[in-house]
Every structure is written in C-alpha cells, then in structure tokens.
N, C-alpha and C positions, 0 to 999 in steps of 0.2 A: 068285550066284557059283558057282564051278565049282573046283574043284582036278583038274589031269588031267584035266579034261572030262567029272568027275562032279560034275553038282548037288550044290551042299552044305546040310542040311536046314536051312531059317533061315536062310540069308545070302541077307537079301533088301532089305537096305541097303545104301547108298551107297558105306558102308565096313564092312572088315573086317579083324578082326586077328588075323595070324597066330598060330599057336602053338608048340607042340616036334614037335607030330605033323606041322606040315605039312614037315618042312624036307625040300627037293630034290623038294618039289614043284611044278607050274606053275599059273599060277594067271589064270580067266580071267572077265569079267563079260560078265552080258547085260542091256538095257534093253529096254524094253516100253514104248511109247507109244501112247496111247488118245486117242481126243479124238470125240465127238456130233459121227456124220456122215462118219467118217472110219475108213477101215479101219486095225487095229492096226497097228503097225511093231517088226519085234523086230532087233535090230540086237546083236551081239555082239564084243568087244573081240580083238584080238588076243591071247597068251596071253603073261603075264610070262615072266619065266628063272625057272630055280628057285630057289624059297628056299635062300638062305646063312644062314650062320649070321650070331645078331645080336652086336654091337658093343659092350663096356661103355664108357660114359661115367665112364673113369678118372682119378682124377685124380692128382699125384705125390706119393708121401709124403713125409712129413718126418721130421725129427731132432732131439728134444730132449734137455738134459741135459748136464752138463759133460765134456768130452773131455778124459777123464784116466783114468793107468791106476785100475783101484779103482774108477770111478763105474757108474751105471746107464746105458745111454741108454736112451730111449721112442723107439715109430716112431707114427706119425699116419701112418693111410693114405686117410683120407676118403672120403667116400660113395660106394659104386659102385653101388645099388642095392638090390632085398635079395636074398634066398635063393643069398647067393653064397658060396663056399667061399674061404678063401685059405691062401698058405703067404708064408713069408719067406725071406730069406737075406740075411745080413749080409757086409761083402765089407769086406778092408782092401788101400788101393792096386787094386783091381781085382779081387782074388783072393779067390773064398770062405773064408771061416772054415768049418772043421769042425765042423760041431753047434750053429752058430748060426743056428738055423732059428726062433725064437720075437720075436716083436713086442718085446719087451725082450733087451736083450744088454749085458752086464759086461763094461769093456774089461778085456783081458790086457795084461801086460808084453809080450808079442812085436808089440803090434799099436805101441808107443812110435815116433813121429815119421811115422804111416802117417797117412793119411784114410780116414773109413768110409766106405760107402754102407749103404743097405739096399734090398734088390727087394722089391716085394711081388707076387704072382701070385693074381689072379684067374680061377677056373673056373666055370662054371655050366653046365644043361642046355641043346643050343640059342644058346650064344653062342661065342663065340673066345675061347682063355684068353687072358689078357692080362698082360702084366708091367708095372711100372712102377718104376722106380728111381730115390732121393732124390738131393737133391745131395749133394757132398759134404762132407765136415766139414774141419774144421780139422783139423791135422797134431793124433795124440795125445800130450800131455805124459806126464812121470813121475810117478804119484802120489804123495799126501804122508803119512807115518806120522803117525797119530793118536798125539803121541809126551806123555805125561804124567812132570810133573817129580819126578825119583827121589829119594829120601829116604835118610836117616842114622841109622842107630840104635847105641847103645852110647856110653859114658863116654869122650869126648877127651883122654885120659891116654895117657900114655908105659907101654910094652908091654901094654896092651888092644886088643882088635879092635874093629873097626866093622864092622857090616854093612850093606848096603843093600838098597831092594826099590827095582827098577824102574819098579814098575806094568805093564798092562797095553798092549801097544805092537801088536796086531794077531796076528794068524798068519805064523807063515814067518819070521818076522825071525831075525837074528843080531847077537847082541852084543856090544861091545867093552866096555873099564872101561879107567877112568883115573885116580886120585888123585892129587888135586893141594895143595899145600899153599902158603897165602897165592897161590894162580891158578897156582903153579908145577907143573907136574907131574914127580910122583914116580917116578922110573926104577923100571922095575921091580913097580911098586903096580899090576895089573890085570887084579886079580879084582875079586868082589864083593864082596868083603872086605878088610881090611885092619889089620894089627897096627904102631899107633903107634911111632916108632922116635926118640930121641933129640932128633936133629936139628928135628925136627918141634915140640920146648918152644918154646910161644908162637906158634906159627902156627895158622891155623883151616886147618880140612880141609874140602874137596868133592869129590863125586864126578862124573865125566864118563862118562855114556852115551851111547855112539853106536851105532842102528838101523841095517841096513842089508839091503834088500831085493830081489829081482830086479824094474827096473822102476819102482821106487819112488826118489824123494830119500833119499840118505841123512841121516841126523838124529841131532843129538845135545844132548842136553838134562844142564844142571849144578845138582846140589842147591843147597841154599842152605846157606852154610858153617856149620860148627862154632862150637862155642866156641873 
C-alpha cells in the first residue's frame, strides 16, 4: 500500500485501515503476481480521493422522567463508539435554555405548557462532530407542592389564641391563612394565629392553608378541627 505514492512500511495486506494521521491523504495499492515459469506481473490501482473525515454511527437520544415543573429529566444518548467527547443542550419550543448544558435538566416554571428537546453533540479526532436531537416531549405541566396537613395548637376557649404550624411546603412558597369555624370562614381570621371570639361558643375551629408558587398548582390544605 502507498499513501501519496509513499510505500507504507507493513501494509502488505489486502486490507488496510486508515487512521487520524492519514486524513487528506490519497491512497494507493500494488499487487505482485508470481507463478513457476512465468515472469512476475506488478500491476498497481489507481489512487483513492483523499481521506475525509470518518462518520459516527449515532444514534437519537432520548428523554426520560416526568414533565413537570419541579422534576428531573434524564437524556439517554446511546452508543456512539468510544473515545468520544460530548456536550448537551436542552431547548424548550425550539429555543435553548441558558445553562442547560448537562445530560440531566430540572424543569423551570418559565418552561410551563413548552416541549423540551435535548441535542446531544458528538466530537472525536478524525471524525465529523455530529449532533443529534431527541424528540420531543409532551407540553410541561405546573408542578405540584409537596403540601403536608397544618396543625393546631392552643386551648379552644373564648379569648385564647391558637396557633398553627404549617409544616414544611418546599422553597419559594407564599402563604395565605384562613379560619374557619364549623367550615365557615371567619372574616377577618388570617394569620396564623388566631384569638377565639364569642361567637365561635360551640363551634370547632380549622385552619386553611393555601401555597402558592410561581409555576406550581396552587394548594391548600385544612387541619383537622378543634374541639
């Protein structure tokens, strides 16, 4: 075998495979026929084009995980080979996301009623980067607050307070309060606290919590009544 029309040391088989060194070079072979009785015959090939660069066998990635604001997704980008380098990028309706450049991506409240995709880009030495982009997803929902049911403390007596705790309802949130007395709610009652008032002899008291976040369901969760 010849590259450029220099003998190459050892390629003196049928086949040969290229490498990084050879690319845009040309590439040419010669046979040598012998035979008892018969003068040799050396016959040589016309010369290939120059090596290009080679081709990944890519394949599309995927998208798992619930699309909604608040969840993880995963990208699957499947086998391209090895010693290949990649990058990502996450795109909602078409359009990149800022700083979503990592194989996992946490949907935002601004991406609500979008579709993702994600690219992935493959580089090597000696091959063509290659892109390849998943399908797309379903429109993103509003997430849902992890909303735990609020409690009551303090003596259900006429001019005593009550106070409540929430519990823990996420980051970011904002909240409302509501006491209501026998399901009615109390004009007025909505803090988180609350100082019993007359009218209230013989009714049970609960409180109404309502969550509300950018992006997210709003949510509202009621203690369990009084005595």
């Amino acid at each position: 075998w010849f590259a450029d029309g220099v003998a190459i040391s050892g390629a003196t088989k049928s086949t040969l495979k290229l490498a990084l060194a050879d690319l845009g070079k040309t590439f040419s072979m010669e046979v040598t026929g012998s035979k008892s009785g018969y003068a040799k015959v050396v016959e040589t090939s016309a010369a290939t084009g120059k090596v290009t660069e080679g081709e990944f066998s890519a394949p599309t990635p995927t998208i798992s995980g619930t699309i909604q604001v608040g969840k993880v997704l995963n990208s699957a980008r499947g086998y391209w080979g090895s010693d290949v380098t990649f990058e990502y990028q996450w795109f909602a309706d078409g359009v990149a996301i800022d700083g979503a450049t990592n194989w996992q991506f946490t949907v935002k409240p601004e991406q609500v009623g979008k579709k993702l995709t994600v690219r992935v880009t493959g580089s090597k030495p000696g091959y063509t980067t290659t892109s390849k982009t998943s399908a797309a997803t379903a429109a993103v929902t509003s997430g849902e607050i992890d909303a735990p049911i609020p409690t009551i403390s303090g003596t259900a007596q006429v001019g005593l307070s009550l106070g409540s705790a929430r519990g823990y309802w996420g980051e970011d949130v904002t909240f409302e309060y509501q006491w209501l007395a026998n399901g009615v709610a109390i004009e007025g009652a909505t803090n988180s606290y609350y100082m019993i008032k007359p009218e209230q002899v013989g009714k049970k008291i609960t409180l109404q919590v309502t969550g509300s976040k950018d992006g997210f369901v709003t949510t509202s969760r009621t203690s369990a009544a009084t005595d």
